[in-house]
Structures are given as structure tokens and as C-alpha cells.
N, C-alpha and C positions, 0 to 999 in steps of 0.2 A: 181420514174419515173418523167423526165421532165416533167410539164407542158403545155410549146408548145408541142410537140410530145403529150400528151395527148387530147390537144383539136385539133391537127389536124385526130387523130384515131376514136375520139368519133364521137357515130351514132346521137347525137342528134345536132338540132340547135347550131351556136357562142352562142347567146342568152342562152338558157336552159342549154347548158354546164356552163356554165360562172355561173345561178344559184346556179345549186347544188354543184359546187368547192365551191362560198362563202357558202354553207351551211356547209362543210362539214370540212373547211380550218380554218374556222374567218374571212378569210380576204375579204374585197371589194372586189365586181368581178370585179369593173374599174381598182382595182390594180393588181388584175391578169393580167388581160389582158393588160395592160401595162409591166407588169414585168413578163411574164409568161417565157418566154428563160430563166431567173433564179431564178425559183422557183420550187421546188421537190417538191413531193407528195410520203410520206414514205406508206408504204407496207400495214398500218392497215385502211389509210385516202384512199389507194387507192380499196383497200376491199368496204368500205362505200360508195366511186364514183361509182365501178358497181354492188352493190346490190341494189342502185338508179336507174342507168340505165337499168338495167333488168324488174325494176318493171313498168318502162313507155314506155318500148319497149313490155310489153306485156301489153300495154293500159292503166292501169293506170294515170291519168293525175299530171301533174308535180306535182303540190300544194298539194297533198295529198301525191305522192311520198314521200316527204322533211316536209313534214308534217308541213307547213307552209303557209303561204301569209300574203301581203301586202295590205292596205286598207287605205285610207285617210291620209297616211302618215305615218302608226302605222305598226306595225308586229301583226298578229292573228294567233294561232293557227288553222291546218286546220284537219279535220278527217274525213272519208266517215264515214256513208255517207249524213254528213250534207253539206250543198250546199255550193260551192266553192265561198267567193265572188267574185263578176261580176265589173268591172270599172263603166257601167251604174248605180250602185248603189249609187256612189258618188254623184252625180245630187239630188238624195233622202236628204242625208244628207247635203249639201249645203243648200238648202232650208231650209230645217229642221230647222237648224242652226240660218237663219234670223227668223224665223217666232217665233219659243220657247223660246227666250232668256228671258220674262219679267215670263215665265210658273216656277212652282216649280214642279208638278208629272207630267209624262207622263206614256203612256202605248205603250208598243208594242208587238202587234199580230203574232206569225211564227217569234220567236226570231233567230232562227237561232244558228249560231257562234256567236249571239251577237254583230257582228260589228257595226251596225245601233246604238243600246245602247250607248254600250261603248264610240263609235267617239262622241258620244252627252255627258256623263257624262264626258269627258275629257275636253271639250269644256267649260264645265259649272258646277264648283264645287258646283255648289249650288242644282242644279239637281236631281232631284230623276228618276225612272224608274220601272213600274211593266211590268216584263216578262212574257210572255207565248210561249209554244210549246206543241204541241202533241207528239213529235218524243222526247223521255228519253236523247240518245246522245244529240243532241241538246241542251236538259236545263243543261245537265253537262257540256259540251262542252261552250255554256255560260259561267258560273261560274268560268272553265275555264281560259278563256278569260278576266273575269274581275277582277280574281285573279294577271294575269298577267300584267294589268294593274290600281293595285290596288284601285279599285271601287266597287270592292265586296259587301262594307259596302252602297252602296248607289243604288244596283239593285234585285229586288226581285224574282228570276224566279219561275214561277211556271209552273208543267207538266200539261196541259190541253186542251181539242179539243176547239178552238173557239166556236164550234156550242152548246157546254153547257155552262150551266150561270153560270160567274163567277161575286162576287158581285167587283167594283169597286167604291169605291168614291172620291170625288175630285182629279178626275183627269182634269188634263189641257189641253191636246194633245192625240191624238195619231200618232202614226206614222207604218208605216207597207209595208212590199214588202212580197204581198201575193201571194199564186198560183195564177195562171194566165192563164196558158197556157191551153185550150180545150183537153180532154182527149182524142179525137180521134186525135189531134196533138202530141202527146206524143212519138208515134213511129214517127214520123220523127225525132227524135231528139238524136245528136249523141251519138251511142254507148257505148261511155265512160261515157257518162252522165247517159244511162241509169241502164249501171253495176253498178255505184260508188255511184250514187247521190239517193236519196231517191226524190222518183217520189212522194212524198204524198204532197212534197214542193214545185212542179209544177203545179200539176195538179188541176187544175180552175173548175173543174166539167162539165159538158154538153158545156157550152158554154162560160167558162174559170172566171165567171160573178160571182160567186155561192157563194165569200168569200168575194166577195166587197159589195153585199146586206147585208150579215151579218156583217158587219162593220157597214153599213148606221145606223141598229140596234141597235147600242150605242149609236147613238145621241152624242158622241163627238166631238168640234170642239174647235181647227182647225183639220181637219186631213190632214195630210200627207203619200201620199202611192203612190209607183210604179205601173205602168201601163201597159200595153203591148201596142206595135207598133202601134197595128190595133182595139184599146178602145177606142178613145179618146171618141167617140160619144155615145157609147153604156154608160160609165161612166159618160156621161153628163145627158143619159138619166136617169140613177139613180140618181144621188144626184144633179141633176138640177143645182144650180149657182157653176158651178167650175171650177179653174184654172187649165189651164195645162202649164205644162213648157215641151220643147222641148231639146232630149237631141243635139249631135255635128253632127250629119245625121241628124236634124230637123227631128225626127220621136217623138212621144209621148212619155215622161217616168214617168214623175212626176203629179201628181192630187192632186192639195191644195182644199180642203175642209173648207171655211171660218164660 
């Protein structure tokens, strides 16, 4: 099937078609879409095009469709339902970055997909990292990750709930994008997120607060961790002298902890 005549049929976005063709093709989607009048799409790739599109038309969201994304410049593995990385997360790691470079171990809390890690062990081969999650996918889903960008040998994850003691020593840093969001906020929050995404990686407890005390509790510094919007104060009032960095809406995302 043409190409053109294929992205002029398809239900989704230029943008999101243009994705999953480069997922699905090899090729750049700038070069699609440049060359798209003479480029075919044979019978088996085009199979692969709408059993993608089937699964985001019944909600599913792209990144997990294509079972991929993008983050700090790197490709990650993406799988529900660990949480899809966010662009505002980027802000996190920037920081990060300045502040840990003279650090050897760090720790990070709600490892996730591991992007937070990893964009740091890439950054700095000298680097160490001990992982945690509670959520099983997740610390596989990690590993992962860091298999694929072969740092495996230099990230520790381990399956475990924050709220039990795990022993740590010398570490240098932490860094962490923890729940957040207040639990009776949780239904507001779109549908796909809440089919796909594991809500245990949201939800902030009562008053969204419940995971950044238990941080304060390591007495590690520096810390670095994501914030929600409407924190800045309430995280000022826990850990008293801290920096916030503001994301490109000038709303709150980042809290250095010195």
C-alpha cells in the first residue's frame, strides 16, 4: 500500500501515524513523510500498522502501543503498566546532572523504566546507582533498560516498598520522581492512565506528601526529586532550606535538597 494514501486514511494524528510507520518501517518518519508518495508499505508491515492502530483506538496510549519512547535523547523500553515517561521529567535529570557529577553511588527511589538512572549512568561512566521499586515489572522492566543500554553492570535494582528499611551506605545522592498526586485526585485523571498505568506510582497518599517524608528519613543529601505543581510550599515546609526549579509554564517541578 502507498504510503501517502496510507497516512491520508489513517484515524490517527500526522504526528502519531508518522510514529508508528518509523516503528514499524526502520525508517525516519522525516523521511517518510518526505518521501511518503514513493514509499510502499508490503502486506506483513502493513498487518503490524493496524494491529497498532487498533490497540490506540481502543485507548491504549501510543508509547505502550509501539512499545517504546523517547527520553533525554535515548530510546526506552516502554510496558504497562510502568509509567510512561513524562517530558517534565527531563527538568529532573538536567539538574541531576549539574549537581552529581563529583558523586560515585547514588540511590533512586520508584525506579520506574529506569530512565532517571540510566540518562545518569550514560552521562557518567564512573557512576554507580542502587534501584528500588515495589512494582516486580518495573525492577525487570529496569534491567531492561539498562541492558539496553548496556549499564547493567553499573545499576543495582532491588524489589522493595520505600516504607521498609532497606540498609544503604555510602551513598552520595539521591534522586527520585515520587507519587505525588493526592489519592482522592486520582479519578480525575485520564482514563488511559488509569487502565494502563499502575496508580501505586501516583498516588501520594492522603495529601499526595506521604513519600517525600519518607525520603526526608534518609537523611541523604543532596536530594533531588520531582514535585507536583501545587508543592512547592508544603515541600518547603518539610525539608525547610530547598530549592525549587521551575519547569517552561513556570509552575514547580524540581526540589534540590542541599
Amino acid at each position: 500500500m502507498n504510503i501517502s494514501t496510507l497516512i491520508k486514511q489513517s484515524p490517527l494524528s500526522l504526528r502519531d501515524t508518522l510514529i508508528v510507520l518509523e516503528h514499524i518501517s526502520g525508517f525516519d518518519k522525516n523521511y517518510i513523510f518526505l518521501h511518503q508518495d514513493s514509499l510502499e508499505l508490503d502486506n506483513e508491515r502493513l498487518k503490524k500498522f493496524n494491529d497498532i492502530v487498533y490497540k490506540i483506538k481502543d485507548g491504549m496510549p501510543l508509547q505502550y502501543a509501539i512499545g517504546k519512547w523517547w527520553f533525554f535523547g535515548h530510546e526506552f523500553f516502554v510496558e504497562p503498566p510502568v509509567l510512561i515517561p513524562r517530558p517534565e521529567t527531563e527538568i529532573l535529570v538536567e539538574k541531576a546532572i549539574e549537581i552529581v557529577k563529583d558523586c560515585q553511588i547514588g540511590f533512586e527511589p520508584f525506579v520506574g523504566s529506569g530512565i532517571i538512572s540510566i540518562s545518569l549512568l550514560k552521562y557518567y561512566p564512573h557512576l554507580k546507582i542502587i534501584a528500588t521499586d515495589i512494582n516486580k515489572k518495573a525492577c525487570e522492566l529496569t534491567l531492561k533498560n539498562a541492558r539496553l543500554h548496556k549499564v547493567e553492570d553499573r545499576i543495582l535494582v532491588v524489589c522493595s516498598n520505600i516504607a521498609d528499611a532497606i540498609k544503604i551506605e555510602k551513598v552520595d545522592f539521591l534522586v527520585a520522581n515520587p507519587p505525588y498526586i493526592p489519592t482522592k485526585s486520582l479519578e480525575t485523571l485520564d482514563k488511559s492512565i488509569l487502565k494502563y498505568e499502575d496508580t501505586r506510582a501516583l498516588d501520594g497518599k492522603e495529601d499526595g506528601l506521604f513519600f517525600y517524608k519518607k525520603l526526608k528519613s534518609f537523611d541523604i543529601k543532596p536530594m533531588i526529586m520531582e514535585v507536583g505543581h501545587d508543592q512547592e510550599y508544603a515541600i518547603k515546609s518539610i525539608f525547610g532550606d530547598v530549592e525549587i526549579i521551575y519547569d517552561y509554564s513556570y509552575k514547580p517541578r524540581v526540589a534540590i535538597v542541599r
